[in-house]
N, C-alpha and C positions, 0 to 999 in steps of 0.2 A: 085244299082240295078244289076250293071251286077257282082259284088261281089259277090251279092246274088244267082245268078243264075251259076255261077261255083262251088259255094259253093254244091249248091241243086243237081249239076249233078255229083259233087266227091262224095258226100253221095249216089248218088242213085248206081254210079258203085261200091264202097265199100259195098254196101247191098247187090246185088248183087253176086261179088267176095264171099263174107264171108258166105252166103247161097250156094254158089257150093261150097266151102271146106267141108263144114259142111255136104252134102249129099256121094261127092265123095270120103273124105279122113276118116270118122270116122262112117258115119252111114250105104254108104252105103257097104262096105267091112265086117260089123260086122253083116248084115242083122236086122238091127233095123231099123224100119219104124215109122216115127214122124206121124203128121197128114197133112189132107191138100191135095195140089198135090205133095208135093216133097215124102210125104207116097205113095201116091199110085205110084209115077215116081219110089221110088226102088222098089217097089212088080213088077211091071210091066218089070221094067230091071231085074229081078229075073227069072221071069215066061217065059218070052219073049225072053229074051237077047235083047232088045232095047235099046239103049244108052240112059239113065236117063234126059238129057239133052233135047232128044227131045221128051219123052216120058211128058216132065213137059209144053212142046206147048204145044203138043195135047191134052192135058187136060183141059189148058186156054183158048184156042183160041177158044171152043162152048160155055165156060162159061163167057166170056169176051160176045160174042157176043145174051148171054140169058139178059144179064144185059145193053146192048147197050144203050136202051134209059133212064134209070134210073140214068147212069154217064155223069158228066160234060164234057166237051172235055178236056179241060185241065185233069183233075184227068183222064181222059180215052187213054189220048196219053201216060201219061207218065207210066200208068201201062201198058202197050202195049212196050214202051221201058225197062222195067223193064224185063219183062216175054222174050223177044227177047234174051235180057242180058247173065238174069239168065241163060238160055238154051243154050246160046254159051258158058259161063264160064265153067257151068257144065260138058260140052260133051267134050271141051277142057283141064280140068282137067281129064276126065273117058280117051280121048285115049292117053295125054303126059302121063299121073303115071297109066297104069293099074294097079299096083299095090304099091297105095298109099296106104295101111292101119299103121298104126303109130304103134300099138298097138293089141295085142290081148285079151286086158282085154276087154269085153263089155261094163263094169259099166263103163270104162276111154270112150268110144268111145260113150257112149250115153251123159255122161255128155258135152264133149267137142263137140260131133254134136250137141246137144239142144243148148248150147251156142251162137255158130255159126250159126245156121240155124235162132234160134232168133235174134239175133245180128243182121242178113240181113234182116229179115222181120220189126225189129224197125227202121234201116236206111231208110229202100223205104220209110218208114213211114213219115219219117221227110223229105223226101225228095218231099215228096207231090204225094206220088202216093204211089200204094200198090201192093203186093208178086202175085197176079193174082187175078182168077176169083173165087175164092173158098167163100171167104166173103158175094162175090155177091150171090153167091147161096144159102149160108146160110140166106144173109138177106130177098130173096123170098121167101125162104121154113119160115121163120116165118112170113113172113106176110100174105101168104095163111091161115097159121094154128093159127094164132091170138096170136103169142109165144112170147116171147123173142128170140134174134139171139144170142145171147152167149150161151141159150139151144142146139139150133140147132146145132152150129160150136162142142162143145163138143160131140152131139151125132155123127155127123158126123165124127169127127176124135175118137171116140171112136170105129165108124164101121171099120175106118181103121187101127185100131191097130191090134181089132178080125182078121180084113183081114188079117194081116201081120203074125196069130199066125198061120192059117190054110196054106199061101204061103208058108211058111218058115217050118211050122209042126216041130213048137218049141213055145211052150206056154211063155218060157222063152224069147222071142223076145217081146212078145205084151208088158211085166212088164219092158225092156228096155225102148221100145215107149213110156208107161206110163212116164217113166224118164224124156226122151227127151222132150216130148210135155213140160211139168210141166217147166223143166228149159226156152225152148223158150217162152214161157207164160211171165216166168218173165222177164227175155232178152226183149224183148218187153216192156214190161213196164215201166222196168229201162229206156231205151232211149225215148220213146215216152213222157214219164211223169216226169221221172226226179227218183232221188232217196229220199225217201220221209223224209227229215231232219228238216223240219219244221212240228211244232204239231200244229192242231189246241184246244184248249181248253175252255170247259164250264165248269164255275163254277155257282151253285146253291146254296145261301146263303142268309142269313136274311138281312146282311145289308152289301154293295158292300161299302160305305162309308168308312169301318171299313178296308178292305181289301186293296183298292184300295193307299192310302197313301206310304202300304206297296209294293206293287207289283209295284209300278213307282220309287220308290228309288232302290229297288235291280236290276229290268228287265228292267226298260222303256221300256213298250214293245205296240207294236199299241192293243189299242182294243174297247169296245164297252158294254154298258151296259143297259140290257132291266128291267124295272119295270112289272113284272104281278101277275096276283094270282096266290094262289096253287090251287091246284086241288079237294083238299079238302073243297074249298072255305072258309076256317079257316084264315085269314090274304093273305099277300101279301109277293111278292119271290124274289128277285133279279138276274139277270142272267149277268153271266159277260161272252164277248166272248172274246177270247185272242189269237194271235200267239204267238208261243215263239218257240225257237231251243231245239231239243229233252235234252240238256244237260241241259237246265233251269227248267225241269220237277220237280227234286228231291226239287232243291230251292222253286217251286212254290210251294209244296205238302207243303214244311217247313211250308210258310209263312201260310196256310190254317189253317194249323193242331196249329197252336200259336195263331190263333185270332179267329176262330171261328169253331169249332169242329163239330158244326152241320152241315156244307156245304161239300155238295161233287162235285167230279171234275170228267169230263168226257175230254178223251183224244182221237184224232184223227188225223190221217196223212192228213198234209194238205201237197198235191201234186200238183194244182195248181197255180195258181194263174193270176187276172186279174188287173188289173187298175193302179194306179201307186206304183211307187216302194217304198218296203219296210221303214220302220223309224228304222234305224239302232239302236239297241241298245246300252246302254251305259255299257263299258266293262272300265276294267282298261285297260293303255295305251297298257301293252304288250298283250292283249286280244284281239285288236280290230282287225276285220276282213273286209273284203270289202262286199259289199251289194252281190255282186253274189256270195261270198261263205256264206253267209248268207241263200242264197237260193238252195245252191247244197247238 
């Protein structure tokens, strides 16, 4: 437990840290504005000359407190120590390097601040708290409006890009931001969810009998198989559900395409996963790999 919990606090300051490099060394010296507060924290140190750092409180700190009763204490302390963080890192990066910019390519400074700025928002992530109050507002404004909140969080950081083409009165800023955002996006998702190396796979075929002999000799691989009708209500269908590692795909297509030509395969990134751990497949000796790199 207490492992756990130094673990959870070097992740949340490394989210942190890696979210102020990202604003003060590459996005915000190139005038490219991501979404979010740390967009609006450079338009506003732009406009303003506020230090970015404290420009990214003031932002949180009404939105943190619109969303007060909707967050747990737990999830609410620690994005509260997150945001505190963030804003010393940053402001303390904006006055030791005023002039930290790396680079004068844009396209180098949007891709390595989206990196970065993602990189810190997936860490808070895992660290059990999240990048501030923006989320929250997002997730109000779609429940008033009966939305989806991944609508909304896009439109909103779409409004701050526009904002950032009219601050800066460079169109060419807003298609960096467009950059930025897109790589944080996935930054984000790499660490929160994993990198998605496992597939999950359906196959639809006459008769799973035929198949399945094959598919446990070359893959042994975990899976499941549903009996129903077609749709046509002309006969009955087989459905096989499968994981396997993206490298097994070609083999599996092999074995389809040799036994029964009529069935097709449906292919999907299986990124999570719950319950117990996987049934290792069987690899030749120099093949064989450990169950978490099975699943990385």
């Amino acid at each position: 437990m207490k492992t756990k919990f130094l673990l959870d606090h070097l992740i949340m300051v490394l989210g942190c840290a890696s979210m102020a490099a990202g604003i003060v060394i590459f996005l915000s010296p190139a005038q490219i504005a991501t979404g979010g507060a740390p967009g609006m924290a450079i338009i506003a140190n732009h406009l303003t000359g506020i230090s970015p750092g404290f420009a990214i409180a003031l932002i949180n700190v009404p939105l943190m407190l619109l969303g007060f009763k909707q967050l747990g204490s737990t999830f609410l302390v620690r994005t509260i120590i997150i945001i505190v963080m963030t804003s010393v890192f940053t402001d303390l990066l904006y006055h030791l390097l005023p002039n930290a910019s790396v680079s004068d390519d844009r396209l180098l400074n949007a891709l390595f601040g989206g990196v970065l700025v993602g990189s810190g928002i997936g860490f808070m992530f895992k660290s059990g708290g999240s990048s501030g109050g923006w989320g929250i507002l997002a997730w109000l404004i779609a429940r008033q409006m009966h939305t989806e909140t991944g609508r909304v969080v896009f439109v909103l950081d779409s409004l701050i890009i526009a904002a950032s083409a009219l601050a800066f009165r460079d169109i060419e800023t807003a298609l960096f931001g467009v950059v930025g955002v897109f790589l944080a996006g996935q930054m984000v998702d790499l660490i929160v969810a994993g990198k998605p190396n496992a597939k999950a796979v359906h196959i639809s075929c006459d008769d799973a009998a035929e198949l399945l002999p094959q598919i446990n000799d070359k893959l042994c691989t975990p899976g499941a198989i549903v009996h129903c009708d077609r749709f046509d209500r002309q006969g009955e269908r087989d459905l096989i559900f499968l994981t396997v590692k993206r490298k097994q795909i070609p083999e599996l297509s092999k074995i389809i395409l040799e036994h029964e030509q009529e069935a097709y395969m449906l292919v999907l990134d299986a990124i999570e996963f719950h319950g117990e751990k996987f049934v290792q497949p069987s690899y030749a000796p120099d093949e064989i790999e450990t169950g978490d790199q099975y699943l990385s």
